[in-house]
N, C-alpha and C positions, 0 to 999 in steps of 0.2 A: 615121427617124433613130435612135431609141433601141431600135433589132432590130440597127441597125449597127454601133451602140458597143459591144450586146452580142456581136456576134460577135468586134469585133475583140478587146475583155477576152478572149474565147473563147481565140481564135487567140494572143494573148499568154500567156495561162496553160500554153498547149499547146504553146510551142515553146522555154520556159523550163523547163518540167519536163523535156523532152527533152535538154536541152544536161544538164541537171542528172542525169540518169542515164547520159550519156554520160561525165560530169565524175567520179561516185562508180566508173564502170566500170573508170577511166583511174588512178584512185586504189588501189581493190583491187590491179590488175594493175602499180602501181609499188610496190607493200608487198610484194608474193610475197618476192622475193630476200631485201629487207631483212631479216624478218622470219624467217626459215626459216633465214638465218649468222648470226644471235645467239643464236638457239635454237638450234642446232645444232652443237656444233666438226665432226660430219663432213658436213653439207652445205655449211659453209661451206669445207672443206678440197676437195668436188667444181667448187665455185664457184670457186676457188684453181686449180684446174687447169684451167678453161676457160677462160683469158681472153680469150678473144674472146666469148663468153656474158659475160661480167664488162665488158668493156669497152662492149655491146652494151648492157646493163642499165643499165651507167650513164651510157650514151647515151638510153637509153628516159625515164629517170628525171628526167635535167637537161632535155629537151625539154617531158615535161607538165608541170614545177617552172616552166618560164614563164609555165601559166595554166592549168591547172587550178584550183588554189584560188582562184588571183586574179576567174576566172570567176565563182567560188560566192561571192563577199565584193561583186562588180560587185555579180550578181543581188540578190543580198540587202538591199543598198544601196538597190537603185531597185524594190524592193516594198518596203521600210518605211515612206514619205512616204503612200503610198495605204492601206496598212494602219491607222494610226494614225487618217489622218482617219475611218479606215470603223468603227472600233471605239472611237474615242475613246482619249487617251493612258494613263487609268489601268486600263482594259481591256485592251490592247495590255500594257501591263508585268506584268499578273496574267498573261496569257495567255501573255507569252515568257519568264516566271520556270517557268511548268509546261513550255513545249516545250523551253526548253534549258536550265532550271537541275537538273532532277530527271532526265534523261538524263544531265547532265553527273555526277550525283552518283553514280546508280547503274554507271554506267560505272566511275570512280574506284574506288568501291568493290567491285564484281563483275565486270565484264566483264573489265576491266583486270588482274584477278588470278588468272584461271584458269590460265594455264600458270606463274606463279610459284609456286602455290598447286602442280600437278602435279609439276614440279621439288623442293618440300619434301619431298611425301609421297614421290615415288619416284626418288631422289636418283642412284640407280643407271642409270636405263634413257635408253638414247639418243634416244627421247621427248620428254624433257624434259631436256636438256642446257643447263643454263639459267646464263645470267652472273650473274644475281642470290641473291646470298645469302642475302639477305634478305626479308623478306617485304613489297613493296612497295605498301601498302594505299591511298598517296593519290600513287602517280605519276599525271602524267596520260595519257604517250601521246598516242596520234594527239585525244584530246579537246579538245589544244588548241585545236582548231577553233571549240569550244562557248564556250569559253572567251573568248577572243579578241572571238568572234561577240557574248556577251554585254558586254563590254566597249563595243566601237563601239556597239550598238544602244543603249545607257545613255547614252551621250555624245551620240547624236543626239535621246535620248529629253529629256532637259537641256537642249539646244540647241532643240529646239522647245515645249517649258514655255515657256522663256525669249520666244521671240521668239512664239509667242503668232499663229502666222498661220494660215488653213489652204490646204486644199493646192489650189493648182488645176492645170491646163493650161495651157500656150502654146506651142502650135509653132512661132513665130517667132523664136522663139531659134533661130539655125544651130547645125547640130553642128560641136563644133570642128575645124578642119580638121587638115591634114597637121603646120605648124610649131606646133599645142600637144601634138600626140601624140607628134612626135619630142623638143620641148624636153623633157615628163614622162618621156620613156623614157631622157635622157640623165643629166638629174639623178638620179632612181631608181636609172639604172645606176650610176653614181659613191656612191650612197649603200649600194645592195647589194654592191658593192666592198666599203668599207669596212667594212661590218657582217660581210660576211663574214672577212676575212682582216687586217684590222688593229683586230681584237679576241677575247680571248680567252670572251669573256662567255659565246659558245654553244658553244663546248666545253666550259665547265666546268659550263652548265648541262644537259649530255649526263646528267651523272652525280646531279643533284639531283631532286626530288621533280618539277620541271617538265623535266623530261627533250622533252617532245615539241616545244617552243618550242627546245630547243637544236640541234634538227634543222629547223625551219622560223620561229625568231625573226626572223634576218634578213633575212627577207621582210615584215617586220610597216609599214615606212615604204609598200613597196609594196601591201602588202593596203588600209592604210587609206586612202591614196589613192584606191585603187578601188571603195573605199566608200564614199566622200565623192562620188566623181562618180557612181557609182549614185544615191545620192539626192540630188544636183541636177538630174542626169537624167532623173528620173522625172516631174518638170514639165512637160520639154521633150519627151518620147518620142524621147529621142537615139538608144537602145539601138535605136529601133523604123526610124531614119531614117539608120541609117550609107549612105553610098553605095560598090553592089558596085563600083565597077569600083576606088573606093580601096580597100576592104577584100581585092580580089584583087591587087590590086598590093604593097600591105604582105605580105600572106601569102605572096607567091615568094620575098619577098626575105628571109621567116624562113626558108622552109623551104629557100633555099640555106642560109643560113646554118646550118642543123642538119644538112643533108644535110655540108656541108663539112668541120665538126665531125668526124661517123660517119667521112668518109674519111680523114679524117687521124687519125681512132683508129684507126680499123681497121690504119694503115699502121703506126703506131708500135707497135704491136701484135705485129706482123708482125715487125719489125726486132726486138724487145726493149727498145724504148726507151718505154714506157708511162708507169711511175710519173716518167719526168723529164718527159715532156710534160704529162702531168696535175699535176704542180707546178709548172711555169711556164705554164698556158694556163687554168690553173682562176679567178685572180680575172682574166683579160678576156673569160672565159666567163660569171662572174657579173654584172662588168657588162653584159653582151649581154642577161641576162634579162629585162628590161622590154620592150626593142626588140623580140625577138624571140615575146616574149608579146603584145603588142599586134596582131601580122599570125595570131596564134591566135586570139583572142578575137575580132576583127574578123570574121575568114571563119568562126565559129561564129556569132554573131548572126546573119551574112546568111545563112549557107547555110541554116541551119535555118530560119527566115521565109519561105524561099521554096521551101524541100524538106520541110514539116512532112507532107507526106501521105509518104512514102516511111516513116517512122519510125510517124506514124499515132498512133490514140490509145494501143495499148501498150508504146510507147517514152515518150509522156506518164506513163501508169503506173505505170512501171517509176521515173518520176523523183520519182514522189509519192513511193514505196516506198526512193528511194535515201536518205532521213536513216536511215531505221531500219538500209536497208545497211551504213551508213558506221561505225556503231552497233557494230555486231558483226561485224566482216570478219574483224578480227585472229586472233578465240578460229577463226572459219570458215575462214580462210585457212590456219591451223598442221594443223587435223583433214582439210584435204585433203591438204597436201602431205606431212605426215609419217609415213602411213600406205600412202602410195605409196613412200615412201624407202625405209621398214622393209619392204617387199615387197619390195623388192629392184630398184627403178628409180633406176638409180644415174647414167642419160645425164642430165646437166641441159638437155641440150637438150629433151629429153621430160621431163622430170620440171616443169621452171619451168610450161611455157607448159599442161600437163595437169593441174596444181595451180590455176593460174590461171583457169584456166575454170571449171574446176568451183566453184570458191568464188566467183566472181563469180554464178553463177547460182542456188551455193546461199544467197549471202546476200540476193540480191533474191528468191527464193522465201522465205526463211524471214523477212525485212520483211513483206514482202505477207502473210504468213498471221499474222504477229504484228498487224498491224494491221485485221486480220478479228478484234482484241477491242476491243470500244467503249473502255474504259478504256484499253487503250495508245493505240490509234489517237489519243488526244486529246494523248499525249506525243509519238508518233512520225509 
């Protein structure tokens, strides 16, 4: 019995870390574009002229916006409850103040400031064609993650001081069915409506110190949600017992709905009518988000539980290696694509997706060797 439990902890750690470097892989290659027309007035002017790469992009983009991160905030949820009890609660908070508080610092402070820091010194060169003036020493960028992530884990860290239980098992709790996943995807969607488009909060925090939250704040009702059910989940092993044939039946009915999306850009595209349909379809796009991240996350729990050997243990690997990825993508993302621009690769259709690659595989190589040093490895 206790060779069984350890397997299955096995088999759980293995097909979590998996989704998890799938999830950091899905994130790299939806910052390419972004990242590469802010830095850039003439890649973003190549991007300007491809709009169907542009409209593609921000087809690719709104599709992993439905659960990618939501994914990484689930998981993260329903490992905290077992965590704590295994290290005790004021171990647990010494230990996720060094994994994501001195990440999150050195980021702010260094990571975060090498192409602003490039654009000072070399003010001239198309390089570093940079929007910022100024020297942006405590923006935070994509670390809002860290951030955020330390947030919820404080509140549940509080939430169990308080109530003082510890943690066990019961699989008798059923997972919730069909009418609480659509009731949560319907409220959510109505609330990311309005976070998104009847208020001005995260555009204007576009331009302030927390710049990275006004690109993904209005997602935060829905992250915490999925954090909250990650660790009630973790009791029950819900994450472990969704059923496929519900979790393939939600997932056709997202990926019509994304597929339907793609065709009706592409067509309005076609005609010239783009920017009027992307401002009349964008907030019952964002309410779709929840709904249609729910038949994502769903067919990634199942598929990988029951496909774990296809991925195997170096896609498990690769998932240990994706925090430190996540880490440093940005500074890795700019030094592949804009050394391919300045060559003289000016197709974006070859230039996006040959930047893309290469920097997803040099940031999971250059994690993985960064954490071949005992001292990081304990951070990343």
């Amino acid at each position: 019995m206790e060779s069984l439990i350890q397997n299955k902890q096995r088999h759980r750690r293995l097909f979590f870390d998996q989704i998890k470097a799938i999830m950091i892989t899905l994130v790299i290659a939806s910052h390419t574009v972004l990242l590469a027309s802010l830095s850039s007035k003439g890649v973003g002017q190549l991007i300007k002229d491809a709009p169907l790469f542009e409209g593609f992009n921000l087809w690719f983009v709104w599709v992993c916006n439905t659960f990618f991160m939501n994914i990484l905030f689930l998981i993260s949820g329903y490992l905290l409850p077992q965590s704590i009890q295994k290290q005790g609660l004021k171990q647990f908070v010494k230990n996720r103040l060094i994994r994501l508080g001195i990440p999150l610092s050195l980021s702010i402070i260094l990571i975060n400031n090498i192409l602003p820091i490039g654009g000072l010194l070399v003010p001239d060169s198309p390089a570093f064609d940079q929007v910022f003036t100024s020297l942006p020493l405590n923006r935070i960028g994509p670390q809002w993650f860290l951030l955020v992530l330390i947030i919820f884990n404080a509140m549940y860290c509080l939430w169990a001081w308080l109530r003082n239980t510890k943690f066990s098992i019961n699989q008798n709790t059923p997972v919730p069915g069909w009418r609480s996943w659509l009731i949560s995807a319907v409220i959510l969607g109505i609330i990311e409506m309005g976070m998104s488009h009847f208020s001005n909060l995260w555009i204007n925090l576009k331009e302030t110190n927390l710049d990275g939250l006004g690109y993904q704040g209005m997602h935060l009702f829905t992250y915490g949600f999925l954090f909250a059910v990650g660790c009630k989940s973790a009791s029950h092993r819900w994450l472990e017992r969704i059923n496929q044939r519900f979790a393939y039946s939600w997932f056709q009915a997202s990926l019509l709905i994304s597929l339907t999306f793609l065709a009706v850009m592409v067509a309005t595209i076609l005609m010239g009518n783009n920017s009027y349909f992307l401002q009349q379809a964008w907030p019952i796009l964002s309410a779709f988000i929840p709904f249609v991240g729910w038949g994502y996350i769903a067919i990634f729990l199942t598929w990988t539980q029951h496909h774990e050997h296809i991925g195997g243990a170096w896609l498990a690997e690769a998932g240990r290696d994706g925090f430190g990825a996540y880490l440093i993508h940005m500074p890795v993302l700019y030094g592949c694509f804009m050394p391919l621009y300045l060559s003289g690769v000016t197709n974006i259709w070859i230039l996006g997706p040959s930047a893309t690659i290469l920097a997803i595989v040099l940031s999971f190589w250059g994690s993985h060797q960064l954490r071949n040093i005992p001292a990081i490895r304990r951070i990343i």
